[in-house]
C-alpha positions in Angstrom: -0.2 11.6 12.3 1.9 9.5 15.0 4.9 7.8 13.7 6.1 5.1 15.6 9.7 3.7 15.3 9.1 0.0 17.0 6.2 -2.0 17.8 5.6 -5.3 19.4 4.0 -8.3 17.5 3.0 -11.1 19.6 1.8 -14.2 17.7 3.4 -14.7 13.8 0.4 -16.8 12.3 -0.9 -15.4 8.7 -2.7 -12.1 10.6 0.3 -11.7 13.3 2.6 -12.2 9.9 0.6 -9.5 7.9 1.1 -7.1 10.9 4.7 -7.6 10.8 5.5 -7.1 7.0 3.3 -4.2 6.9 5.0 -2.1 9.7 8.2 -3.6 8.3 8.1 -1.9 4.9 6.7 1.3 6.7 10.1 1.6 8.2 8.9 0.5 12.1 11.3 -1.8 13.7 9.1 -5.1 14.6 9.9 -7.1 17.9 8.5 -10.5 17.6 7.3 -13.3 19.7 6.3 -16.6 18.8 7.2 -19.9 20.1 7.1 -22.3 16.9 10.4 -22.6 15.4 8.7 -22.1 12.0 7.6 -18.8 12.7 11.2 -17.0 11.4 10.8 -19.2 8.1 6.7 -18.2 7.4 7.3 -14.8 8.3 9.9 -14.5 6.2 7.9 -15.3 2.9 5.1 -13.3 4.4 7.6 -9.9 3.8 9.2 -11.5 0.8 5.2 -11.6 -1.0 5.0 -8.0 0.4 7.6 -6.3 -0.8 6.8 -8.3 -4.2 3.3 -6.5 -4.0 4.4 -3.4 -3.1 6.8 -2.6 -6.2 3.7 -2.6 -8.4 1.5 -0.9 -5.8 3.5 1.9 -4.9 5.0 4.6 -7.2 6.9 6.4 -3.8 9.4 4.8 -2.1 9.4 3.2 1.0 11.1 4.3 4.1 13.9 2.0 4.9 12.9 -1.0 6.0 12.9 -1.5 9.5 14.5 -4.4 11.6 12.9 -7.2 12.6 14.1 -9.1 16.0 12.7 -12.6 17.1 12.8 -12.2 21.1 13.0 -14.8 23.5 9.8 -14.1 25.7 7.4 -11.6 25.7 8.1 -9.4 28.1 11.1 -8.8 26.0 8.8 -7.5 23.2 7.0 -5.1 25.9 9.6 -3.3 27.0 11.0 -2.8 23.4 8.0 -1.4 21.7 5.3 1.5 21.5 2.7 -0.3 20.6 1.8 -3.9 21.3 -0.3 -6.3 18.4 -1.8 -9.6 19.7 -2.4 -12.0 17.4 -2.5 -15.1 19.4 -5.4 -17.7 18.9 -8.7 -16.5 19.4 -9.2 -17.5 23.3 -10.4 -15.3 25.5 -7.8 -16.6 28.5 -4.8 -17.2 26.2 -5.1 -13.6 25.6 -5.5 -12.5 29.0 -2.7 -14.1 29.9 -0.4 -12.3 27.0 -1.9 -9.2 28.5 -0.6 -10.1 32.1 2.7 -10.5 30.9 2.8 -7.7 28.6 1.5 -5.4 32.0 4.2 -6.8 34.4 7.1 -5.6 32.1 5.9 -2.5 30.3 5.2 1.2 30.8 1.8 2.2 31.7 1.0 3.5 28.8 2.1 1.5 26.3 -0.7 0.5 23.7 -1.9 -2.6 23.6 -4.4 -4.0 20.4 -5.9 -7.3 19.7 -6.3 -8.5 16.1 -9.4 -10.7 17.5 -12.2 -11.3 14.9 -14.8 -11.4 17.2 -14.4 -11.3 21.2 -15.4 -7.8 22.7 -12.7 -5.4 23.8 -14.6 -5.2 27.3 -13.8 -8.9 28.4 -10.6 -8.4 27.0 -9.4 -6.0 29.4 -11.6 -7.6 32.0 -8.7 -8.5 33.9 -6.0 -5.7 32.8 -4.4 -3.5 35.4 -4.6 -0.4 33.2 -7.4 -1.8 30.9 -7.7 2.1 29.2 -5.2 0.8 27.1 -6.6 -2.0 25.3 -8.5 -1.5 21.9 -9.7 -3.9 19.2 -7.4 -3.4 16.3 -9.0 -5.8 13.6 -7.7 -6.3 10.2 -8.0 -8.3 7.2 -6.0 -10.4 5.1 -4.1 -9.2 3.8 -3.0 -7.1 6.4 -0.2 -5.1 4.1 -2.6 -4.7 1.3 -6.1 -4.9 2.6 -6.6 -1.2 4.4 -9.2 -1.7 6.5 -8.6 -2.2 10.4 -11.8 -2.4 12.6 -11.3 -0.1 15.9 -13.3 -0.8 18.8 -12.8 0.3 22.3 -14.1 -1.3 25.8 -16.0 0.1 28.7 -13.2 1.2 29.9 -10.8 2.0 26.9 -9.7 5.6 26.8 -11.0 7.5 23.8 -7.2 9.1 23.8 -5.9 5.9 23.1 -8.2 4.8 20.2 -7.6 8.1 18.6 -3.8 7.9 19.1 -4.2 4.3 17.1 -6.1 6.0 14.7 -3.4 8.0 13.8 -0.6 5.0 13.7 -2.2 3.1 11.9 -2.8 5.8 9.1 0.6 6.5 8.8 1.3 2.9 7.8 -0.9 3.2 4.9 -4.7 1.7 6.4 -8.2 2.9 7.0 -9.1 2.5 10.4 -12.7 2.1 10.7 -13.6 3.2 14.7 -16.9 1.0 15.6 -18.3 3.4 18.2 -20.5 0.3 19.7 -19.4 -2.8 21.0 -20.8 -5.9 19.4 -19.8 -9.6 18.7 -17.6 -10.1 15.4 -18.1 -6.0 15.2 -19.3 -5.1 11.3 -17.2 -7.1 8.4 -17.0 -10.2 10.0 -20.9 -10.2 10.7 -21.6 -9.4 7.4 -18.8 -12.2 6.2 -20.8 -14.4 8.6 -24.1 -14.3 6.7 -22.7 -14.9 3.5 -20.3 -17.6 4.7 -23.9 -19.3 6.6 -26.0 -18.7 3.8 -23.3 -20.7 1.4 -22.9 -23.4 3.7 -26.5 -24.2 3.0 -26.2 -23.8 -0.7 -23.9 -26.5 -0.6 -25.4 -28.7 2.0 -28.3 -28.6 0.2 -26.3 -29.2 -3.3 -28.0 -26.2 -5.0 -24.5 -25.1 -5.4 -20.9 -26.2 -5.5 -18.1 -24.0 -3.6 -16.5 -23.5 -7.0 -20.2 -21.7 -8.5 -20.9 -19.8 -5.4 -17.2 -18.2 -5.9 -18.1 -17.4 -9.5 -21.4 -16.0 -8.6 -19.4 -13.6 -6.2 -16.1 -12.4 -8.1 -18.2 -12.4 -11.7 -20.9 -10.6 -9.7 -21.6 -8.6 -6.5 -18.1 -8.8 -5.2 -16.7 -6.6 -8.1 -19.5 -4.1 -7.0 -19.0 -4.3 -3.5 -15.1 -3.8 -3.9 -15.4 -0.2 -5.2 -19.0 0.8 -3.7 -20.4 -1.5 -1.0 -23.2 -2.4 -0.5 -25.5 0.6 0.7 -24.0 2.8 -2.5 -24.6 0.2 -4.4 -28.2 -0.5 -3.6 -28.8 3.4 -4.2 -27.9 2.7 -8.1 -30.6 0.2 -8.2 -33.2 2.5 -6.9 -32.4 4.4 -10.3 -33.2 8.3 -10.2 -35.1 7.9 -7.4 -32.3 6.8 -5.1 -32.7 4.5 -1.9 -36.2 5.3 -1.1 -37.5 3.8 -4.1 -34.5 0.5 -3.7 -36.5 0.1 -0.4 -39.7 0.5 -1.8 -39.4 -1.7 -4.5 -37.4 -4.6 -3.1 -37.8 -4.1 0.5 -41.1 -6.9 1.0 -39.2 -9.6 -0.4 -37.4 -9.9 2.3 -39.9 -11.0 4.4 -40.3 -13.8 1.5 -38.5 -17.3 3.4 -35.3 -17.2 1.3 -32.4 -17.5 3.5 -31.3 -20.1 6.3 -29.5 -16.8 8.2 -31.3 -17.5 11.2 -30.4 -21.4 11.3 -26.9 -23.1 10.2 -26.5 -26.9 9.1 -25.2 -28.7 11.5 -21.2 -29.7 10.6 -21.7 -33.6 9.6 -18.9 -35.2 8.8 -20.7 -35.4 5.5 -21.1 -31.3 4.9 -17.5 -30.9 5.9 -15.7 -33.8 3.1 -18.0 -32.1 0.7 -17.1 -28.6 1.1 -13.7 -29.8 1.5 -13.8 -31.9 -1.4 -15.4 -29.4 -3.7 -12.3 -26.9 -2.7 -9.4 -29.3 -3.5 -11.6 -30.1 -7.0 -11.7 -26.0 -7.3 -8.5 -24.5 -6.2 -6.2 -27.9 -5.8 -3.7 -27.6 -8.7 -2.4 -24.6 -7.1 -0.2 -24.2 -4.1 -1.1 -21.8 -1.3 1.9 -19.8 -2.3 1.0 -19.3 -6.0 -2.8 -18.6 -4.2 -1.3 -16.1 -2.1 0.5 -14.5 -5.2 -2.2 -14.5 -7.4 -4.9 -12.6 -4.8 -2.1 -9.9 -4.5 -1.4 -9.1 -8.1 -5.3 -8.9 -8.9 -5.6 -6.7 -5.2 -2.8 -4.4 -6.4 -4.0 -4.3 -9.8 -7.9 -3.4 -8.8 -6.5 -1.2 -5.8 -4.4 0.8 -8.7 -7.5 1.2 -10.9 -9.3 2.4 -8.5 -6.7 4.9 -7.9 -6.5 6.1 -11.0 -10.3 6.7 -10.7 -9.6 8.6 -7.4 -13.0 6.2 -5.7 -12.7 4.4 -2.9 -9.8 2.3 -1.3 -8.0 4.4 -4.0 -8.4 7.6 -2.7 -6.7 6.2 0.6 -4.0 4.6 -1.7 -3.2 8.2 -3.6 -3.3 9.8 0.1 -0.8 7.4 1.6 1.8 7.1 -1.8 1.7 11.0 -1.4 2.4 11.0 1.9 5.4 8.3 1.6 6.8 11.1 -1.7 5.9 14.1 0.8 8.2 12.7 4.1 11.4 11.1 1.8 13.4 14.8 2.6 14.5 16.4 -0.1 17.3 18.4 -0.3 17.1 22.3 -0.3 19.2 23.5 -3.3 21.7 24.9 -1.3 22.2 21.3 0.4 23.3 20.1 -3.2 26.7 19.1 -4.5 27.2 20.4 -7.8 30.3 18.7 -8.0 28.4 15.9 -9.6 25.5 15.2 -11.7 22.1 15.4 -9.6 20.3 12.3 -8.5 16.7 13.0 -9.7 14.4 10.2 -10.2 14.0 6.8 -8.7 11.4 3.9 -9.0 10.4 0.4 -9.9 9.1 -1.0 -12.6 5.4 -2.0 -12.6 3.9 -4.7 -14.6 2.1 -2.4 -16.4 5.3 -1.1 -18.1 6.2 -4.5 -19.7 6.0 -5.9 -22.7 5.2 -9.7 -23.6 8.7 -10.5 -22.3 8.7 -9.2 -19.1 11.1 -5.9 -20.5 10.2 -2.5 -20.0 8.4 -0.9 -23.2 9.9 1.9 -24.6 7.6 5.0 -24.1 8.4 4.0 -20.6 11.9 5.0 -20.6 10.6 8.1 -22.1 8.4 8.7 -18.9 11.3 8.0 -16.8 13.6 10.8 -18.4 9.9 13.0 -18.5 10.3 12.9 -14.7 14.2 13.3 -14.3 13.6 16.3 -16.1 10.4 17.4 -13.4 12.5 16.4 -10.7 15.3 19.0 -12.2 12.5 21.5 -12.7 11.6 21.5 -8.8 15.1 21.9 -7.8 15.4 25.1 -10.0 12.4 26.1 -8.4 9.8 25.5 -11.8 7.5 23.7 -9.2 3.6 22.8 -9.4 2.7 26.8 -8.2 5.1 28.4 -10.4 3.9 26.3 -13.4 0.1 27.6 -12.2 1.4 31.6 -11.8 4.5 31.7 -14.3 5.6 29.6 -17.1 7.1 26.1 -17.5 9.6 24.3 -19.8 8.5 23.1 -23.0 10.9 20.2 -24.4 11.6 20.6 -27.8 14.0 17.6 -28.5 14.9 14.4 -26.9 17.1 11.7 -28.6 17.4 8.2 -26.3 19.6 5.5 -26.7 18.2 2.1 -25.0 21.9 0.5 -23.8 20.6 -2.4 -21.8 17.0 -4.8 -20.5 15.3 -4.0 -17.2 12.6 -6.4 -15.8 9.4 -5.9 -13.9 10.3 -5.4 -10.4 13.7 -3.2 -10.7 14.3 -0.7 -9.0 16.3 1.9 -12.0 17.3 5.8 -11.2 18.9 8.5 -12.7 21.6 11.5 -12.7 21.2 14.5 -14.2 24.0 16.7 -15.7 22.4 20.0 -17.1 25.1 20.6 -20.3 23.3 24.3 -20.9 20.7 26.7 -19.0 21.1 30.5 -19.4 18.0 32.4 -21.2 15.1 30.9 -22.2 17.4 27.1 -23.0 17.5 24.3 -20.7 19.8 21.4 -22.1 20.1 18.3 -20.3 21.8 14.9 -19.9 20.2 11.8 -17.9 21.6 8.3 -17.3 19.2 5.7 -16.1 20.8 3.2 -14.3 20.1 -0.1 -12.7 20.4 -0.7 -8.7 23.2 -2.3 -8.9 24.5 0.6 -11.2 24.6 -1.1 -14.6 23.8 2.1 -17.2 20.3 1.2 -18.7 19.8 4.0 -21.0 20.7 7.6 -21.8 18.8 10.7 -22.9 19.4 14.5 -23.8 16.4 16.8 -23.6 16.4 20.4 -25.1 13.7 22.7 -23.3 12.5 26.0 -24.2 11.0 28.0 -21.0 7.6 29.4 -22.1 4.9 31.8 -20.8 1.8 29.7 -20.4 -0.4 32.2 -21.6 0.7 33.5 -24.8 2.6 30.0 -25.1 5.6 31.7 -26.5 9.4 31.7 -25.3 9.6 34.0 -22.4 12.5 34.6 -19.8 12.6 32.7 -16.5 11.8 34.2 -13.0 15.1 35.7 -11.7 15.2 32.5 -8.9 15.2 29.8 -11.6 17.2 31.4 -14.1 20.2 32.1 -11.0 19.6 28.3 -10.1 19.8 27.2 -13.4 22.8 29.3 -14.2 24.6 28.2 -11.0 24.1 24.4 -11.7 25.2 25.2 -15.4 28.6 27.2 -13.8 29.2 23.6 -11.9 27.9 20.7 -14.5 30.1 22.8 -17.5 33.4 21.9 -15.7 32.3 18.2 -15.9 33.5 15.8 -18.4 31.0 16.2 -21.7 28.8 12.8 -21.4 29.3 9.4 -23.5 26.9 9.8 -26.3 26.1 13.6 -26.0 24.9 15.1 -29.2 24.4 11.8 -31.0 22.6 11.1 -33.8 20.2 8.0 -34.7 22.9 5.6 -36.4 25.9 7.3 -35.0 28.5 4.3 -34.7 28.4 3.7 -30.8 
């Protein structure tokens, strides 16, 4: 996959914003251009929302965050970046003109990508001196949650291009959806566009108000489309007998006169105060900031379900959080200091692992020692393939003291000190701790290494056990830890 370092963002409304904090948090250094003064302020809570989702989204760590730069024009922003985004309004010579400026001041082949909803990618690089270099990069908001990015090239975009967006914009976590055929609004947005006409006329017509014709989506179709769409879902309804018999069966009603999608109402003054009346009645009690909130913890929520399930926009998810774990470099044990006790786990705390006080639960901090105690395992070299072909550690004991409160959101990790390991006995010491270094808890594991199939004590490969014993050699000469070999109502 292409990894970029810096892109250009030109335009810092909600999509342009999106754009940013999502190849922020991906650690890509974001040059931006937009001339309201506002723009510094709105982006600003744009990436704070982000980062807010991605804490409960993500159980890898980020890269470091990249660094984001206002410029003063932007030519500036062309000949800083590897890739431009436009995000500008959605007219056809505004963009042109951005284009222009971009061309006059940048390398040949830098990449340049519309976030357009609808205009074709053709008579956007109309009047482009290297117009091979334009695509349609269209997302949805979103844009740091929401994976989906429409690709479509022009007559004369280069097909090296497009696949070389392809691949950036997988790195950063999204699905990029090449449309091979240029068409008007492309394929969500057309689809968005008979729904959106059909409910105009629902509540021009007062059959429905906005508020019912939300409910008959999210308590309905939408929670099937979310994890199936809509051709996957129209196969279950054909039963046993699959899409043939869907079509079959339910194919001649739609020549039945249902639906206004060939016609739209014409925006009165009247139609428009009553959709926008029916809105404020609907969704007025909350600000656009609690709205924005909101729509992320359910997307993060549903996104991690599906996850979990391994089905749709969650297989993408697993993908990218393993690709994040798989490119933080770990060190080879030789790289180590065993002068001091070993970092070994780091994370942040979901909402899922809170009680009704916002606190972590308890069996929580039991998983976080669980994988200090993996993490040591890899670096002794009892990995995933030696587990499958040799034998693993069995814990045996664990005593944990809970020393202080961590909230949802935290970030905590821990340090390993290994007190023991020679022969078949691995005995360990964690400290969890909060960012700012505040001790949050302790815990002492005692592990047994066992042969997987007879699932009795058995003697370590000679690797792990000259690991173990050479961490051992080191960690012994450390001094013994506060609250080793406690007891349950020990005086602290």
């Amino acid at each position: 996959m292409s990894q970029i370092q810096s892109a250009g963002v030109i335009g810092a409304g909600v999509i342009g914003s999106g754009w940013i904090a999502r190849l922020l948090l991906n650690g890509v250094d974001v040059y931006v251009f937009d001339p309201s003064k506002e723009a510094p302020k709105n982006v600003a809570g744009v990436i704070q929302n982000a980062e807010r989702a991605y804490k409960n989204l993500l159980k890898s760590n980020l890269p470091k965050k990249g660094i984001l730069s206002f410029s003063a024009s932007i030519s500036e922003v062309a000949k800083s970046s590897e890739i431009i985004i436009e995000a500008v309004p959605e007219r056809l010579t505004a963009k042109q003109s951005v284009y222009d400026e971009i061309e006059s001041n940048a390398a040949d082949d830098l990449i340049i990508t519309s976030s357009t909803s609808g205009i074709l990618p053709s008579d956007l690089q109309s009047e482009m001196k290297h117009p091979e270099r334009l695509i349609v990069a269209h997302p949805f908001n979103p844009v740091y949650l929401l994976p989906l990015v429409e690709i479509v090239g022009g007559k004369e975009t280069s097909q090296e291009v497009i696949k070389k967006a392809c691949s950036i914009f997988t790195h950063v976590g999204m699905f990029p959806l090449h449309i091979k055929k240029e068409i008007p609004a492309f394929i969500a947005d057309r689809l968005l566009e008979s729904v959106w006409r059909e409910a105009l006329w629902l509540v021009n017509d007062d059959v429905a108000t906005t508020e019912e014709i939300d409910d008959a989506i999210r308590y309905g179709f939408g929670l099937r489309w979310a994890q199936m769409g809509l051709f996957e879902t129209y196969r279950l309804a054909g039963g046993e007998a699959g899409m043939r018999h869907f079509i079959s069966q339910f194919g001649p009603c739609l020549e039945w006169p249902w639906t206004h999608l060939m016609d739209v109402p014409d925006f009165t003054e009247e139609l428009i105060d009553k959709v926008s009346n029916q809105s404020d009645d609907q969704s007025g009690q909350y600000s656009i900031d609690e709205l924005m909130q909101k729509r992320d913890d359910n997307l993060v929520d549903f996104l991690k379900v599906l996850k979990e399930n391994r089905w749709g926009a969650g297989n993408l998810l697993k993908e990218y959080d393993q690709t994040l774990s798989n490119s933080q470099k770990k060190l080879e044990f030789s790289e180590l200091d065993l002068s001091q006790p070993i970092d070994t786990y780091t994370t942040h705390i979901p909402k899922e692992w809170a009680d009704y006080n916002g606190h972590m639960t308890e069996s929580r901090y039991l998983e976080c020692f669980s994988e200090a105690t993996t993490e040591l395992m890899e670096i002794i070299g009892a990995d995933e393939k030696y587990i499958a072909t040799v034998g693993s550690y069995f814990t045996v004991e664990t005593h944990i003291r809970h020393l202080d409160e961590v909230l949802i959101g935290e970030r905590i990790y821990s340090k390993t000190q290994v007190i023991y390991g020679q022969n078949k006995k691995l005995h360990l010491f964690h400290w969890l701790h909060h960012d700012d270094g505040r001790l949050l808890a302790t815990a002492e594991h005692m592990l047994i290494h066992v042969d997987l199939k007879t699932r009795g004590a058995s003697m370590p490969s000679d690797l792990v056990m000259d690991r173990t014993e050479r961490i051992y050699s080191a960690h012994k000469k450390l001094p013994a830890p506060d609250g080793l070999s406690r007891a349950v109502g020990d005086k602290v």
